[in-house]
N, C-alpha and C positions, 0 to 999 in steps of 0.2 A: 180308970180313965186314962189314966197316963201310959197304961198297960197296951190302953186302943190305940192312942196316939201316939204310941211308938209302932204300933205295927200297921198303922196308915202310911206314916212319914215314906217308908221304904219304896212304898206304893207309888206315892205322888216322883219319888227322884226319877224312877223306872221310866214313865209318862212321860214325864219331862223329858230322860234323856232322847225317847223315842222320837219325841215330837222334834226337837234341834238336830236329830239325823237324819231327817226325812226332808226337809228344807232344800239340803244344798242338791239332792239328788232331784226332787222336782226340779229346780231351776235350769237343772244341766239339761233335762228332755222337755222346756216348755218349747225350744224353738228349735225346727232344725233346717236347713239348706242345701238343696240341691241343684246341680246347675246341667243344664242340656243343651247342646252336646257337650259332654267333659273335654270335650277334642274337636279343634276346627281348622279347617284348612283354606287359607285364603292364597291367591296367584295372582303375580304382579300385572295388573291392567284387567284381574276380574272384576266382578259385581261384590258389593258387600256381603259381608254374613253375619247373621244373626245367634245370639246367647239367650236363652231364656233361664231368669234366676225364679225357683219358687224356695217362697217361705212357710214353711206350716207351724202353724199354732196349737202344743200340743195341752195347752193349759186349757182350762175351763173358763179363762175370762181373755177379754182381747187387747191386743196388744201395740206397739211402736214399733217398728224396725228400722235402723236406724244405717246406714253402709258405705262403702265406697268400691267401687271395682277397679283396679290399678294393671292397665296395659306394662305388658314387660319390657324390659331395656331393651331386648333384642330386637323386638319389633320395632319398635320406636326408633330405633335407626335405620330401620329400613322403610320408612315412611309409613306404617300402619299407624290411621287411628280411628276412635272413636268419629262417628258419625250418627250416632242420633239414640236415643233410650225413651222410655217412658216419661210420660208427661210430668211426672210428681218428682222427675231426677235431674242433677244441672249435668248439661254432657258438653265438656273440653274434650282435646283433642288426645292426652293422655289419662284421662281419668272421667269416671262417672261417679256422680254424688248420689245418692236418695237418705237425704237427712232423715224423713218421715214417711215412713210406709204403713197406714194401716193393716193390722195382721186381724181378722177376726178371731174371735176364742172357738178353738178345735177346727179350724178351716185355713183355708189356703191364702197367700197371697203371691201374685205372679210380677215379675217385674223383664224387659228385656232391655239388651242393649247390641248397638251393631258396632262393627269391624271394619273396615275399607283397607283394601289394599289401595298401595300407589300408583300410579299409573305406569310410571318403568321406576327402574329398580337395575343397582349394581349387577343383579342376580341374573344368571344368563339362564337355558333354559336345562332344568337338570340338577338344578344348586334349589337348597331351602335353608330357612334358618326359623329355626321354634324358641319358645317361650314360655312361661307359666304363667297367665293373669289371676290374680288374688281377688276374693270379694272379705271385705271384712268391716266389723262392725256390733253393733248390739242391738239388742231387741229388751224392750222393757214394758214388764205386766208389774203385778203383784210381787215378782221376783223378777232378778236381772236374768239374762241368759246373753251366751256369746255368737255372733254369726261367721263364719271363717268355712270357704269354699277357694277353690280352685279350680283351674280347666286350663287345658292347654290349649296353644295358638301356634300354627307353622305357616308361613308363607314360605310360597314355592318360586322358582324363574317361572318367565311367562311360555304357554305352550306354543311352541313355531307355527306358525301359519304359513310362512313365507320364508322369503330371501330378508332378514333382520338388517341386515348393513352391505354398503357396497362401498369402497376405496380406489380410487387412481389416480391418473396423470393426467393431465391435457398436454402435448407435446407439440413442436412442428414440425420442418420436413427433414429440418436439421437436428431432432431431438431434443432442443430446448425447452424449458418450461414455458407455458402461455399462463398467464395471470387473467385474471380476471376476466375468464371465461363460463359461460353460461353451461353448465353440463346438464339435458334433460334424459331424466330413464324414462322407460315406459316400459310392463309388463305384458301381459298376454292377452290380458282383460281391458287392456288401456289406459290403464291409470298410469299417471305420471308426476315424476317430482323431478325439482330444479333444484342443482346448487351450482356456486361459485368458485371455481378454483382458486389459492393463493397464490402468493408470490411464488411458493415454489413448483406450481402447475400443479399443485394435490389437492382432490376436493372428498369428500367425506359425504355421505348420506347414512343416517341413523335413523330409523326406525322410532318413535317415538311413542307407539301404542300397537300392539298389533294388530289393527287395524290401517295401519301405516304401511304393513311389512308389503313387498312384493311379491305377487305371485308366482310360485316357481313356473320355469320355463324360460321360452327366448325373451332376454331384456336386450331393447335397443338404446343406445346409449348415442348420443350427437353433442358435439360440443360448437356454441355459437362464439363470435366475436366479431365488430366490426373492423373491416381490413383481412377477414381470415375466408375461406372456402373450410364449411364443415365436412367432417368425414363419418357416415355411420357404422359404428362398430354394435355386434352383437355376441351375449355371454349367454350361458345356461347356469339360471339359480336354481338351487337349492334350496327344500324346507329345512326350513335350523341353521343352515351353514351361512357365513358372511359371503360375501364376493370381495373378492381382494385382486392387487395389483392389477387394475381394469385400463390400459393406456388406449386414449382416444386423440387419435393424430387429427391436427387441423393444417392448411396452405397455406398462407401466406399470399396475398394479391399483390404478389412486389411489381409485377408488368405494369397493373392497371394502376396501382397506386402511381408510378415511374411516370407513366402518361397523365395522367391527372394533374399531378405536380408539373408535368415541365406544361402542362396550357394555362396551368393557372398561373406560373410565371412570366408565358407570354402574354399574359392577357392584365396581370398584375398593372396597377396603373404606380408611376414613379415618378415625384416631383410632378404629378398633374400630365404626366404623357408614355404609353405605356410601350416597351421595346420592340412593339410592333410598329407600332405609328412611328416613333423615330427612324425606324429603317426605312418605310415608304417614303416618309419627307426624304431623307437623303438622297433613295435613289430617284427620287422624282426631280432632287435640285441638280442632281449630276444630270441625269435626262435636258434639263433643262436647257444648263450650260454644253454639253456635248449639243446638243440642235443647236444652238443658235452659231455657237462655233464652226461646225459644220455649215451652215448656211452662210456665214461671211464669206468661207473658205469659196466657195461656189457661187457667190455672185460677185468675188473677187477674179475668178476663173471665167467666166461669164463677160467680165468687162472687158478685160487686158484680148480676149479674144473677138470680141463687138468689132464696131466698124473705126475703132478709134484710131489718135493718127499712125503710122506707121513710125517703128525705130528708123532714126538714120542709120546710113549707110557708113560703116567708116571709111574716113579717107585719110591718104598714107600723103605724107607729107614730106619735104625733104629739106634741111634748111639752108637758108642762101638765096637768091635771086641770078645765081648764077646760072649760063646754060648745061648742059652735061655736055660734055666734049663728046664729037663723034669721032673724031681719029686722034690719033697719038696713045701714048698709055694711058689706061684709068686711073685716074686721081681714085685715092687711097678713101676705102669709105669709113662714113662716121658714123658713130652707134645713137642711131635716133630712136631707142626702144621708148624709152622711158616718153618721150616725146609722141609719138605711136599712139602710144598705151591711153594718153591722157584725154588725144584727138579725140580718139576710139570710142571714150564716153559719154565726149562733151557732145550737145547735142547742137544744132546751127542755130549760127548767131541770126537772130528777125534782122536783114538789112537797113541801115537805119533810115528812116523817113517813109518805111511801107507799111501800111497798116499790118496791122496781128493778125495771125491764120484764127480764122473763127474755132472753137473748140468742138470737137464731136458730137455732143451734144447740143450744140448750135447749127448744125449743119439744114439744110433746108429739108424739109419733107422727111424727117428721120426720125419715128416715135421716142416718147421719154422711157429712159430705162431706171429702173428702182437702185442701180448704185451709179444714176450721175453725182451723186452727190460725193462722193469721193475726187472728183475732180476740183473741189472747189479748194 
């Protein structure tokens, strides 16, 4: 007996060891993953892409899966993320979850998740930068098993469609900068975008999707501001290429603005009476005073010539009561200038006891004249 059960014991270690080496190796082929396409190519301002992650269950009973899919740094600087996954997965913008995925026993389980490029991107058109995104995770039956895949991701620049960018000046007649000028492009197709020049007459249009971009061919380029006369200037764009140093000259309305300003000064109202009206009053008060001056002058001229009385006559007088001698020599004469002079202006005395000479204007039958009144 003991003979048997020594030559059993050997039997049973055998078994045993067979059965604890078989263990770790199913566990390693219960699950295994594949990811489709291992490689994707997304470009700044495409459409998403899509990953499809399968799980197969290679065990006889069914299973958990358990993961997470981890977008790579590089992308993720470049604005790529996650945009949407299977319903049973939580999708952030760098990572997708699937805590719990049923896996059936010896069957398949499918799971996907998508990608989005940015809309622009540092990346000009021609540049890429790639990536590895990781799936990892566990899957648990009857035995553990590990899940761990990979696939690459590359975003590309975006493909040209157009004229990308265009840069210049708004100037004037003197080549100084114009500020805060409206600059409108328009391509061939007639679309068109606006921008503002800076302070230093430079404005900038960028492309923002390309869908944005310009169609190559003649762009017309006009710059507005008010006070200026626009000038249209025309370039040839290029697919891919920027447009640079594009100078768009505008005029200056200095004439009209010059007239403008000096009507509205004349017409500006100050202290309640505006430099026009002051000047009419004045010259209408000179007006005034020159007639009525004028018209003394002339019905003073008017009088003195009427029918009024007549100047005396002067008379020369000599003094003395003496007679002039007719013969012998002449007495020595004396200087009666001053005496003369005085007759001369005096006018005759009314003799006393005769009535007064009636005055011209008293005279009989003789109309009233409009300056008797100076005689009075």
């Amino acid at each position: 007996m003991r003979r048997r059960a020594g030559r059993m014991w050997p039997g049973v270690v055998v078994l045993g060891a067979v059965f604890l080496a078989a263990d770790p190796a199913a566990a390693a082929d219960e699950i295994q993953t594949t990811v489709n396409p291992a490689a994707v190519t997304l470009r700044v301002g495409g459409s998403p892409v899509t990953v499809g992650i399968t799980l197969t269950n290679a065990s006889a009973v069914p299973g958990n899966a358990g993961f997470t899919v981890t977008m790579p740094a590089e992308l993720v600087a470049q604005g790529v993320q996650f945009n949407g996954a299977t319903p049973t997965c939580q999708t952030a913008p760098t990572t997708v979850t699937c805590p719990s995925v049923p896996v059936p026993a010896a069957a398949n389980a499918a799971v996907t998740v998508s990608l989005a490029p940015p809309a622009q991107s540092a990346l000009t058109a021609g540049q890429s930068v790639a990536g590895t995104a990781t799936v990892s995770g566990a899957f648990t039956t009857t035995a553990a098993g590990a899940i761990a895949a990979t696939f690459t991701a590359t975003l590309t620049g975006p493909v040209p469609t157009g004229v990308p960018s265009i840069t210049g000046r708004v100037l004037d007649a003197e080549a100084k900068p114009v500020a805060g000028a409206v600059v409108t492009i328009t391509d061939p197709t007639g679309k068109s975008r606006g921008v503002t020049s800076g302070e230093t007459g430079a404005f900038t249009y960028t492309a923002a999707t390309p869908a944005d971009q310009f169609a190559p061919g003649v762009l017309t380029l006009v710059a507005t501001k008010s006070g200026y006369t626009p000038t249209t200037v025309t370039r040839t764009g290029t697919v891919g290429i920027p447009l640079t140093d594009v100078d768009v000259p505008v005029t200056a309305e200095a004439a009209k603005n010059g007239a403008v300003q000096r009507m509205e000064a004349a017409t500006e109202p100050e202290d309640g009476m505006s430099p026009m009206t002051t000047f009419l009053l004045i010259v209408g008060v000179l007006l005034l005073v020159g007639g009525g001056a004028a018209a003394f002058f002339l019905l003073r001229r008017d009088r003195d010539t009427d029918e009024g009385p007549a100047r005396p006559t002067p008379r020369v007088y000599r003094s003395g009561t003496e007679p002039v001698p007719t013969s012998g020599p002449p007495a020595p004469a004396e200087d009666h200038t001053a005496t003369q002079l005085l007759q001369a202006v005096r006018p005759p005395q009314q003799p006393a006891g005769q009535p007064r000479q009636p005055a011209a204007r008293d005279r009989p039958g003789r109309e009233p004249k409009p300056w008797d009144w100076l005689d009075d």
